[in-house]
C-alpha positions in Angstrom: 10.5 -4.9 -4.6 10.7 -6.5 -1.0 10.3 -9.7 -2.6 13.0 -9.9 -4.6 15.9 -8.4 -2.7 14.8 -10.3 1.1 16.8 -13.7 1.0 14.8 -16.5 2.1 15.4 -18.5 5.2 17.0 -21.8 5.2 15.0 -23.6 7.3 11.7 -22.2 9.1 11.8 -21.9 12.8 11.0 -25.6 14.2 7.8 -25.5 16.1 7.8 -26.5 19.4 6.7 -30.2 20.1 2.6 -30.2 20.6 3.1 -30.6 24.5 5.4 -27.7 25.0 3.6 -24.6 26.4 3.8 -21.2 24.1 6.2 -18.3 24.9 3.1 -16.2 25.0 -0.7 -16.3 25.0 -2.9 -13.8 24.9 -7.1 -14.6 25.9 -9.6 -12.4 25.3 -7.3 -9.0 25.2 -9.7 -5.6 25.1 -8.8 -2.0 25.7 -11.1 0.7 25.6 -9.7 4.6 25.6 -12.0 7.2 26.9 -12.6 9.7 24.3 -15.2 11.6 26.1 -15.6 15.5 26.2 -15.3 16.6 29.6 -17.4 16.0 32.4 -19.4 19.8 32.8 -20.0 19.8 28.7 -21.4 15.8 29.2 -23.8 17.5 31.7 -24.9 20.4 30.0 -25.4 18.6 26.5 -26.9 15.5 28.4 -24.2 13.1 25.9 -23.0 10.0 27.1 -19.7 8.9 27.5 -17.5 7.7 24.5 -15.6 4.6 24.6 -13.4 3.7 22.0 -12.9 0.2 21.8 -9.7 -0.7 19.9 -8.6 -4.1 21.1 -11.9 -6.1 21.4 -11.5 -9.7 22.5 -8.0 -11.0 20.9 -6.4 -14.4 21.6 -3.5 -15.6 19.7 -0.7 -17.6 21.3 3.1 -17.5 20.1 5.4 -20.4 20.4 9.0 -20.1 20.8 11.3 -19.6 17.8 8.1 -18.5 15.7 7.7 -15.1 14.1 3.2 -14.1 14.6 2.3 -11.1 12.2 -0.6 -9.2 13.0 -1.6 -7.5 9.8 -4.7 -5.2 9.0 -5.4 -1.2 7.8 -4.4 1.6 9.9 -5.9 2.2 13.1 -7.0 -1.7 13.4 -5.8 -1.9 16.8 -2.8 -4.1 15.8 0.0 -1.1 17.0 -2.4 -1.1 20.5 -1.9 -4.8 20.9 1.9 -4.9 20.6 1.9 -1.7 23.6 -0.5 -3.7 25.8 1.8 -6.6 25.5 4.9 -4.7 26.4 3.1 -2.8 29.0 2.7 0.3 28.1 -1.1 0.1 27.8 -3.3 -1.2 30.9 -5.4 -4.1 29.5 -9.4 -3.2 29.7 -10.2 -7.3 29.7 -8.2 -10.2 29.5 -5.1 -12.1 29.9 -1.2 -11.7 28.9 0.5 -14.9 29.7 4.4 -15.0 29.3 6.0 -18.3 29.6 3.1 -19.4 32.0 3.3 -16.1 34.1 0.3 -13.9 34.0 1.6 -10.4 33.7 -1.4 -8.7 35.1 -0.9 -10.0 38.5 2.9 -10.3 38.9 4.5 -8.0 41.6 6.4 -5.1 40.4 9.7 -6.9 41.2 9.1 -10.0 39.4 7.6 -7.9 36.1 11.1 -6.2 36.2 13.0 -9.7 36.1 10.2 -10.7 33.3 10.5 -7.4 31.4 14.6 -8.4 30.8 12.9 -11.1 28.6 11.2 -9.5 26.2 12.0 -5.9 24.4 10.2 -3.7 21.8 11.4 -2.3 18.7 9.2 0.8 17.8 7.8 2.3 14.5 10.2 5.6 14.3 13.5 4.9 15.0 14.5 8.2 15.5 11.7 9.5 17.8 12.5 6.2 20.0 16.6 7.0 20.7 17.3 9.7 22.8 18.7 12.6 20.7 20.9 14.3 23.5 22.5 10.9 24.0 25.3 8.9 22.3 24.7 5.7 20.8 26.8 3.5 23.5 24.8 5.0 25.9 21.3 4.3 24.4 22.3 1.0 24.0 23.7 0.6 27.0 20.9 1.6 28.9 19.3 -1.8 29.7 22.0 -3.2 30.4 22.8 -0.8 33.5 18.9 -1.3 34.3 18.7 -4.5 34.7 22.6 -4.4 36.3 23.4 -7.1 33.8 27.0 -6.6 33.3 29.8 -4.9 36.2 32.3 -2.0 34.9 32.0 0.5 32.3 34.8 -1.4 30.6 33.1 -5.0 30.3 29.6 -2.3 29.5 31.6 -0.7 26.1 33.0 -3.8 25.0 29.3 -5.6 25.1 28.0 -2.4 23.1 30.5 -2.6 20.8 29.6 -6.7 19.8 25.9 -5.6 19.9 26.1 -2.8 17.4 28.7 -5.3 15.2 25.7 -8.1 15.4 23.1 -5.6 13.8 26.0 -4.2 10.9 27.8 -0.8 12.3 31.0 -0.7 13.4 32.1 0.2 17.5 33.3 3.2 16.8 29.6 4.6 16.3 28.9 4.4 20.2 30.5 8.0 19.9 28.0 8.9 18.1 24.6 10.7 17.9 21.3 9.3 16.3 21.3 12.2 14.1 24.6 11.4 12.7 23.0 8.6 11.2 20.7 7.5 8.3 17.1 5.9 8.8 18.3 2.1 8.4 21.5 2.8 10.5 19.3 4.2 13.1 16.8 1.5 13.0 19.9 -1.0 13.4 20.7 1.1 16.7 16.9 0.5 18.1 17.7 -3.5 17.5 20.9 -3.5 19.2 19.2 -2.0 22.3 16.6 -4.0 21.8 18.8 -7.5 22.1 21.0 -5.5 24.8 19.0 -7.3 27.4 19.6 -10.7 26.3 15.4 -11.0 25.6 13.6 -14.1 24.3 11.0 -11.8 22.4 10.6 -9.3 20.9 7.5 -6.8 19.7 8.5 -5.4 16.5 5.8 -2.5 15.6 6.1 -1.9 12.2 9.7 -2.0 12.4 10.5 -0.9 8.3 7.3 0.9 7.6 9.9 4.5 7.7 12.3 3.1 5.6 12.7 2.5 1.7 12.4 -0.4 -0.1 16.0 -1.1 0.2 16.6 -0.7 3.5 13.2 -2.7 4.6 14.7 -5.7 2.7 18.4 -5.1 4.6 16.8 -4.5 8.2 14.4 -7.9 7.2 17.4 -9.9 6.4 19.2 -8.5 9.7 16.2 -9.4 11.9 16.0 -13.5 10.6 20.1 -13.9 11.3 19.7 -12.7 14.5 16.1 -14.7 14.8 18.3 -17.8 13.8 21.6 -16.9 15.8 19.6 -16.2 19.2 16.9 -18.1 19.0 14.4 -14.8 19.4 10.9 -15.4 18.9 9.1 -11.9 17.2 5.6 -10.4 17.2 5.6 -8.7 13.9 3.5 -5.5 13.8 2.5 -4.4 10.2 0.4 -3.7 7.2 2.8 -4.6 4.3 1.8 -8.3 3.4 5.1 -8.4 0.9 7.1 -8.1 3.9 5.0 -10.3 6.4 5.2 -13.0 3.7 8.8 -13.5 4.0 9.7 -13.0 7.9 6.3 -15.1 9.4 5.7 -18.0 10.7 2.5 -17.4 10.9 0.1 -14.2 10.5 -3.3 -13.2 12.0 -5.7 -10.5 10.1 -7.0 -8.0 12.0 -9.7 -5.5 11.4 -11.7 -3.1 13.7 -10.0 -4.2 16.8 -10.7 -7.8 16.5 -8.5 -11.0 14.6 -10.5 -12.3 11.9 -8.5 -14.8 10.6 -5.0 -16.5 11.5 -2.9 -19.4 9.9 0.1 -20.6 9.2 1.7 -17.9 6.2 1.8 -20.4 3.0 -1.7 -21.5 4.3 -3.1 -18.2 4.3 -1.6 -16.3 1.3 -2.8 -19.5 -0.8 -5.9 -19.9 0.5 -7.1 -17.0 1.9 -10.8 -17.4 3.0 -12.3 -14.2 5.2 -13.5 -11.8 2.4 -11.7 -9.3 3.8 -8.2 -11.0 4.0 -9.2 -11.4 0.5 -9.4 -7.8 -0.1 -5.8 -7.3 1.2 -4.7 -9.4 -1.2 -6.4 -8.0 -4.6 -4.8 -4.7 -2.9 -1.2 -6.8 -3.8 0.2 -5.2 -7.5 0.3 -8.7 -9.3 3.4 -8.2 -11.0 2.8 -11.4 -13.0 0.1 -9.9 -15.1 -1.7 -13.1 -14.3 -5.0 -11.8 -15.3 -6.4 -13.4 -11.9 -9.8 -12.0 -10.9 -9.2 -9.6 -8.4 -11.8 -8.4 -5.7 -11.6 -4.8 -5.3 -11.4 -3.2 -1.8 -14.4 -2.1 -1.3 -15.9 1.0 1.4 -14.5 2.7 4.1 -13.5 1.6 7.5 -17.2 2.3 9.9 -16.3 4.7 12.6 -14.6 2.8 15.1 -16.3 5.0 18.1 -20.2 3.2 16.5 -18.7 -0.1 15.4 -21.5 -2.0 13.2 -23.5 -5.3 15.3 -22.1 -8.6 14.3 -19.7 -8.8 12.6 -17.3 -5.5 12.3 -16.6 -6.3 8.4 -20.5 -6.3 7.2 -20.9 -3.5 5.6 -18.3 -4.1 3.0 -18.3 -7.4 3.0 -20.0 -8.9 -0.9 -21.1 -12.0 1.1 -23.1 -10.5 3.9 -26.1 -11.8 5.3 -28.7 -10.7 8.2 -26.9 -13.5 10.2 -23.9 -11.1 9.6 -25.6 -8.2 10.9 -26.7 -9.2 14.1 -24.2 -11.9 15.7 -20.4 -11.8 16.2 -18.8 -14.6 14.7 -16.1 -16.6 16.8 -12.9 -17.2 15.7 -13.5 -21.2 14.9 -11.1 -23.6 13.6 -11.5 -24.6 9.0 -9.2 -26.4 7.6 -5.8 -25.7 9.0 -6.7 -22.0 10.3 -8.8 -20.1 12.8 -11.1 -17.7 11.0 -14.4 -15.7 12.0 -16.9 -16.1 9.9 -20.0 -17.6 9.8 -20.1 -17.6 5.6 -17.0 -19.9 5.4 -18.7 -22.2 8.5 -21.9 -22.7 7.3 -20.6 -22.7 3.4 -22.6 -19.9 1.8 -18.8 -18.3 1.3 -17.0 -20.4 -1.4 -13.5 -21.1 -0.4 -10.9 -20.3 -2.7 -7.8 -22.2 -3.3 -4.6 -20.4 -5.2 -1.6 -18.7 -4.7 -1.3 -14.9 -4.9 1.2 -14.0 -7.9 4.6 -12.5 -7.0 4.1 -13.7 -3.4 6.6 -16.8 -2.2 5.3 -20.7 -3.0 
């Protein structure tokens, strides 16, 4: 299991002091993708256009040297987040603040210098490197972009420390990605990644492609070099083994929106949104603890007719017409920011223990 073979960290990252401003802060984040047939076949069947809504008013802030996890079931909007961060999504609605610049009206020279600071480490390693290209020059790439380093000489000997921080030798910038296994070519994506000297990094499910092995090696990697550089990560994933051991801190999301987010010992003791519950109960409790467990429940509505309210009602064992009807913010209880109006108004009961097999 993940569990066992990921070490644990010495020492969490050290939160910035209360004054400090975040590394980044995102307000109100929506994108909507157009998923309409075409125009004439609108017109002759009189059908509106479709709007598919997959980011739908998101906030979170990240401070530096933290590690955010954004956690949820497939197609939850989480992936869409991480690309709208990173720029390769247009934002429908809000704000991306990076260390008190607003990226949606920086110039396109100034989002170059800005884009040096933070890199993204994608899902499939091998459909992200460049198969026609050797290794030194993948992850040499940035570097020439952003005319970081002078000389092809000074260039090779940078590659050759970068891909000895991440665990492969120099000689393997004469190499092809195909030459090399899924964790070895994950390791290349993370030495281009850090190639650019960033602060931060999006990681979008960075182990989800590998075995259990591996993810626990590539984990392991990813908090030295956290601890080495001082990176600060947005952690993109639906495996809560693995967020429990690399997060700071993880926010929930479901149907586009964050339901809950707290600090990662808070939330894996106490989780208190039904549906963060659910993930949970999903966990194989290796303890045999005979805990309760509540069952996940229905299927996912159509995310092109989202239900009113809130998005989780018609699974949820808790709902109420309140829930039907009204969207519930994202409020401060007790230590975390959750939306729901039956832990608020107390007809939820709030649970307090410790998932088995998960750390204390």
């Amino acid at each position: 299991m993940v569990e066992a073979a990921v070490r644990q960290p010495s020492a969490q990252p050290s939160p910035k002091a209360e004054g400090d401003r975040p590394l980044l802060e995102v307000e109100n984040l929506s994108r909507a993708f157009d998923v309409s047939r075409p125009w004439l076949n609108r017109v002759i069947e009189r059908a509106p256009r479709l709007l598919l809504r997959a980011v739908d008013g998101v906030s979170f802030s990240i401070n530096r040297g933290e590690t955010l996890s954004l956690v949820g079931e497939s197609g939850c909007g989480k992936s869409t987040v991480a690309r709208l961060i990173c720029g390769l999504y247009a934002p429908s609605g809000g704000r991306i603040v990076f260390d008190g610049r607003d990226l949606g009206t920086a110039d396109p020279r100034e989002m170059l210098t800005l884009r040096r600071r933070f890199q993204m480490i994608f899902q499939d390693p091998y459909a992200s490197l460049n198969p026609r290209w050797r290794v030194e020059r993948i992850v040499a790439e940035p570097i020439r972009s952003h005319d970081l380093i002078k000389g092809d000489a000074a260039i090779s000997k940078r590659v050759g420390e970068l891909l000895t921080d991440v665990g492969l030798s120099p000689l393997d910038g004469e190499k092809y990605p195909h030459e090399f296994s899924g964790g070895q070519r994950q390791r290349i994506s993370i030495a281009r990644a850090l190639s650019s000297n960033p602060e931060f990094l999006v990681c979008d499910e960075p182990t989800s492609a590998l075995d259990v092995s591996v993810q626990a090696q590539i984990l392991n990697l990813m908090k030295d070099l956290q601890r080495e550089h001082g990176l600060t990560y947005l952690f993109i994933s639906h495996n809560l083994a693995v967020v429990s051991h690399i997060s700071t801190r993880v926010g929930v999301m479901y149907l586009g929106r964050i339901v809950e987010i707290a600090a990662t010992r808070t939330l894996f003791e106490r989780p208190l949104h039904p549906y963060t519950r659910m993930l949970q109960s999903a966990i194989p409790d290796m303890t045999m603890s005979g805990k309760p467990r509540t069952p996940v429940a229905g299927e996912v509505p159509n995310p092109l007719d989202p239900p009113t309210g809130c998005a989780f009602n018609p699974r949820c064992p808790f709902a109420r017409e309140k829930c039907r009807v009204e969207r519930p913010p994202l409020l401060p209880f007790e230590g975390a920011d959750v939306a729901c109006h039956g832990i608020h108004e107390g007809w939820v009961p709030v649970e307090f223990h410790r998932q088995p097999g998960l750390p204390a």
